[in-house]
Every structure is written in structure tokens, then in C-alpha cells.
C-alpha positions in Angstrom: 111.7 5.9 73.5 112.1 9.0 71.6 115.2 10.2 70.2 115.9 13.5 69.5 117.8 14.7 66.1 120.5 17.3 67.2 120.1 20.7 65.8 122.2 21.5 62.9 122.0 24.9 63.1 123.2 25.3 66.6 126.7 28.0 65.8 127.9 27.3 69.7 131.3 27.3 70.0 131.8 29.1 66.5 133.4 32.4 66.1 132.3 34.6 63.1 133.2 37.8 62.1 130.5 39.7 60.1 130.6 42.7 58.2 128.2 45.6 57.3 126.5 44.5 61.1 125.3 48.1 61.4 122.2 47.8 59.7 120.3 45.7 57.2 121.4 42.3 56.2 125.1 42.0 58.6 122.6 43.3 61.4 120.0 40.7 60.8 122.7 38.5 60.2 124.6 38.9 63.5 121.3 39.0 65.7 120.6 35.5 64.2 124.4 34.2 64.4 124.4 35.5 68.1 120.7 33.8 68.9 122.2 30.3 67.5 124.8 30.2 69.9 127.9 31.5 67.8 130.7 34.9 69.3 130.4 37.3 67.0 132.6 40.0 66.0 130.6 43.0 64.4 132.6 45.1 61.8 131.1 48.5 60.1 132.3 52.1 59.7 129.4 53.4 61.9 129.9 53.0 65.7 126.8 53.7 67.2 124.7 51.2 65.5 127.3 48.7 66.8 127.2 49.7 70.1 123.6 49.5 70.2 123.7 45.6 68.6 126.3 44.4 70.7 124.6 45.2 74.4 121.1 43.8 73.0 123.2 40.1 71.4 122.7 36.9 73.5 125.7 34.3 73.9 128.4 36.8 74.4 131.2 37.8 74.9 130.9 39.4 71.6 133.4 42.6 70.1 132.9 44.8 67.3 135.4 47.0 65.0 134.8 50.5 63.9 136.3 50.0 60.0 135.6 51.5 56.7 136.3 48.4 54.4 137.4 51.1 51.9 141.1 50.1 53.1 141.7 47.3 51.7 145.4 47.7 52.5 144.9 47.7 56.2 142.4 44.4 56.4 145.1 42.2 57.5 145.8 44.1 60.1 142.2 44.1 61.1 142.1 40.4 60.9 145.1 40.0 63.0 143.9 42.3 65.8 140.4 40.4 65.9 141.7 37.1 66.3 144.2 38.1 68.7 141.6 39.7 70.9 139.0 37.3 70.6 139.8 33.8 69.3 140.2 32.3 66.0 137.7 32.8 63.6 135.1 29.3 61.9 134.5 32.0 59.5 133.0 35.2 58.3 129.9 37.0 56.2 130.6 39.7 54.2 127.4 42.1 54.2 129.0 45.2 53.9 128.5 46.8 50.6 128.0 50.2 48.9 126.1 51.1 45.8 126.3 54.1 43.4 123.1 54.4 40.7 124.2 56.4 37.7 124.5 56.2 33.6 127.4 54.6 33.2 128.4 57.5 31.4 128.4 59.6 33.9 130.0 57.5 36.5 133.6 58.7 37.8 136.3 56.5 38.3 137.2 57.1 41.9 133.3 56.0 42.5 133.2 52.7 41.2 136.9 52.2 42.9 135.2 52.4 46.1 132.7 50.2 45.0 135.0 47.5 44.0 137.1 48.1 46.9 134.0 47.8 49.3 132.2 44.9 47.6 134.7 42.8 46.0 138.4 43.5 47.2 137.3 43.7 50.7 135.7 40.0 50.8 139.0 38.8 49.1 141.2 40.4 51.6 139.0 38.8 54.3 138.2 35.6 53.3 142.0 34.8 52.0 142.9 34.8 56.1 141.0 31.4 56.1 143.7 30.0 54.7 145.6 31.2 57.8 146.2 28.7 60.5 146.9 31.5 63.1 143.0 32.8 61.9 141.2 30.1 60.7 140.1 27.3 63.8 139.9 24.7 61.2 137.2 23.9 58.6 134.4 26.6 58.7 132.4 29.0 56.2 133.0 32.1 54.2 129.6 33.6 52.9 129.6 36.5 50.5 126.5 38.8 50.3 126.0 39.4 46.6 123.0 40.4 45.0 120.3 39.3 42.0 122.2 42.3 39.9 125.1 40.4 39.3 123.0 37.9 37.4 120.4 40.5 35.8 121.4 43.7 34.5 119.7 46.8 35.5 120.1 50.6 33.9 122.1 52.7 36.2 123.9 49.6 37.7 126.9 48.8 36.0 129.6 49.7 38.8 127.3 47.2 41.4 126.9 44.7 38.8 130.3 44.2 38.3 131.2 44.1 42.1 128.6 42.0 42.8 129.2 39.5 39.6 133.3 39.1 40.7 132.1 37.7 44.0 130.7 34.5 42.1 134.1 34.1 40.2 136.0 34.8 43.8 134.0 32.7 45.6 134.7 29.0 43.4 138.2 30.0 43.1 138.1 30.7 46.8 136.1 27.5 47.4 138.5 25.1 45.6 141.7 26.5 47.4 140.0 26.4 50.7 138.4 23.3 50.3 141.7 21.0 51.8 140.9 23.2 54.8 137.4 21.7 55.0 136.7 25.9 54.4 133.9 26.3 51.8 132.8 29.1 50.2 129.7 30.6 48.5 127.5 33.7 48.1 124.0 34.1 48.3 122.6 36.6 45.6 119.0 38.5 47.3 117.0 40.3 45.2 115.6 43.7 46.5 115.4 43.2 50.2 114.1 46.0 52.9 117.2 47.6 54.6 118.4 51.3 54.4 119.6 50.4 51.0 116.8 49.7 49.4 115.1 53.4 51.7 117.7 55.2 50.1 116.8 54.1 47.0 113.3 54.3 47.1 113.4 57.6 47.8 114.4 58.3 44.6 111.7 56.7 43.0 107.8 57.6 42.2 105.1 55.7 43.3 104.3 53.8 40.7 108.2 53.2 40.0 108.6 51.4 43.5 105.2 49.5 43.0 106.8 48.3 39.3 110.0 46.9 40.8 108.2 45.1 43.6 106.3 43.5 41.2 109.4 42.4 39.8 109.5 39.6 43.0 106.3 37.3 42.8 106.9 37.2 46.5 107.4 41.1 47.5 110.6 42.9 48.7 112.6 40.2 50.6 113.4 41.1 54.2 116.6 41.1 56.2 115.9 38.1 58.3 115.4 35.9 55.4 118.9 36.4 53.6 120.2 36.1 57.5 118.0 32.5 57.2 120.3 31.8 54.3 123.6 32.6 55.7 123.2 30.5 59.2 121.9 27.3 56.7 125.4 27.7 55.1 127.5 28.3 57.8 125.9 25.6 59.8 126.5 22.0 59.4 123.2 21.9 57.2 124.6 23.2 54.7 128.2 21.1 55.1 128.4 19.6 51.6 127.6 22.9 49.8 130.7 24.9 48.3 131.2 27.1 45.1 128.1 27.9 44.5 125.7 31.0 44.3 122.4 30.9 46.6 119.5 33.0 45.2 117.0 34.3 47.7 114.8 36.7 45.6 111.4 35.8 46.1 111.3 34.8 42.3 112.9 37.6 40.5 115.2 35.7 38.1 112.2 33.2 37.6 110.4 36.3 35.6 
């Protein structure tokens, strides 16, 4: 007789609330939750991309949340209102994120404000509700999307650097104070991955400048779907004994 191993990556049951589910990695992200059997909650400041995802997801009911992570003040709130519409939460991946490139002499305070507030006080103000009994459904995941820049510098970066490298503090803090909650904890760091991100930057770029920083990856530019891989082995029972720690998925760029 043949026995079958069950599939540790099946999310059914699970409620997850993922941000940045507009486009690039939270999109990816939510398309693969959704296919793996989990409800998920979509959160960006862009409705019509949500609207779009949400009607083509499997596994429903799913909801989404027009927000602009900006407010941090109001996150709470948001929190509150999602559970209470739709169930308690086995956890959440923070994708949204907003970069600025510019000399750091140039840059202006209110700029990388919003960076911080996006990127860094946003997953705090999120991922702290864990610890919530009235939020969290007991044990779960909190993944935080940071980025290869937080662990190699990069001229024009600074105000992304920072945001991204406070995640990896956050995130053991977070994932010894959660841990009694059977809540872990930890980021994954991508290197340059293709999403509108990386369009917008590349636009600004010459040929042979794009051609030089995808050399930079022995691999090539990283896609979506592969930092989406990441996230479900975390949040999955796979990846049950993992908290604290910093997953890098950039095709080899800190190996150079």
C-alpha cells in the first residue's frame, strides 16, 4: 500500500492579510496564497488592480481594503475592521513598499518619512496585532518583504536601505515576543525582481546600465512568483521551525 505524505503547503483554513496586493510581489503573493487554499484579504492604495485580483482568486470568499499604509496612525483601525468583517487573521505579508532614488544630499525629509512610514512603521503597526487575541487565531506567520539593499549598499539608496535594514532588527524582536504565541516572524530580502518597481526604475536607466545591474544576479532579475514561493514556504507548516531570521532570494547577488 502506498501512503501519501500530506501537503505542507496546503494554507486551507488560514486567513492572511497581505499588503501591496496590487501589483508585483503582494499580487503574486496573494494569487499563490489564494491557489493554496488560504482567505485572503488584499490591502493597497489602488482599487482597481484589487478589484481586478479579487474576481480572478480561487478559494474565496476573499475582501480587499483600499488603504494608503502612509497612515500609520489609522492601522489599528484597519486591522480591527478586517477581522471583524472577515475572521481572524493566521497572519499577514507585508509587500507594500515605496522607494525614492536620490543623493542623499538631496533627499527631503518629508520623503524618506514616507518611506519609513510605508516600509518599516507600517509592518510594525500590523504585525504587533498578532499579539492580539481578538486578531490573531492562534499561532501563525508574519512575513516582511525586505530587500537585498538593506544588506548591500547602493548610491542613491540610503532612505530604502534604512527602511528596508530596520525590518531585520523588527522582525527578531518581533519574533521573540511573538514566539509564546506560536507567531514567528521573518523577512525575506529579494534582490532586483521584475514588478512595476523595478519598470520604473529601469526607465531611468541606459542600456548598458540595466544590462550591468542584471549582471549583478548570476541568475537574472528574480520574478514575482519566486519571492511569492518564499513567503507560502514560511507561512506554511514547512517552514514551522523557522523564526527571526532573514531569507535571501536574489539569484546570487550577495554571493558576488
Amino acid at each position: 500500500m502506498t501512503t501519501h505524505e500530506p501537503n505542507l503547503l496546503n494554507l486551507a483554513g488560514s486567513h492572511y492579510l497581505i499588503t501591496g496586493a496590487g501589483s508585483g510581489i503582494g499580487r503574486a503573493t496573494a494569487a499563490l496564497f489564494a491557489s493554496l487554499g488560504a482567505r485572503v484579504t488584499l490591502v493597497d492604495c489602488d482599487e482597481a488592480p484589487l478589484a481586478e485580483l479579487i474576481d480572478n482568486l480561487p478559494n474565496g470568499p476573499h475582501a480587499r481594503r483600499v488603504y494608503d499604509l502612509a497612515d500609520v496612525e489609522g492601522i489599528d483601525d484597519l486591522v480591527r475592521d478586517i477581522v471583524s468583517a472577515n475572521g481572524r487573521l493566521h497572519g499577514m505579508v507585508h509587500a507594500a513598499g515605496t522607494q525614492v532614488v536620490m543623493p542623499a544630499r538631496d533627499i527631503k525629509p518629508e520623503m524618506w518619512r514616507r518611506i519609513l512610514a510605508v516600509n518599516t512603521e507600517a509592518a510594525l503597526a500590523l504585525a504587533r496585532n498578532m499579539a492580539r487575541k481578538r486578531v490573531c487565531q492562534g499561532g501563525g506567520s508574519v512575513v516582511f518583504i525586505s530587500s537585498v539593499m538593506a544588506m548591500a549598499g547602493s548610491a542613491g539608496s540610503v532612505a530604502y536601505s534604512m527602511s528596508k535594514a530596520a525590518l531585520h532588527g523588527m522582525a527578531r524582536s518581533l519574533a521573540l515576543e511573538l514566539a509564546p504565541l506560536s507567531v514567528r516572524v521573518n523577512c525575506i530580502a529579494p534582490g532586483f525582481v521584475r514588478t512595476p518597481m523595478l519598470e520604473r526604475l529601469e526607465r531611468t536607466w541606459d542600456a548598458s546600465q540595466r544590462d550591468a545591474v542584471e549582471a549583478l544576479h548570476p541568475l537574472g532579475f528574480g520574478e514575482a512568483q519566486d519571492i511569492a514561493h518564499a513567503a507560502a514556504f514560511l507561512a506554511a507548516a514547512t517552514g514551522r521551525w523557522i523564526t527571526g531570521t532573514v531569507l535571501v532570494v536574489d539569484g546570487g547577488y550577495l554571493a558576488k
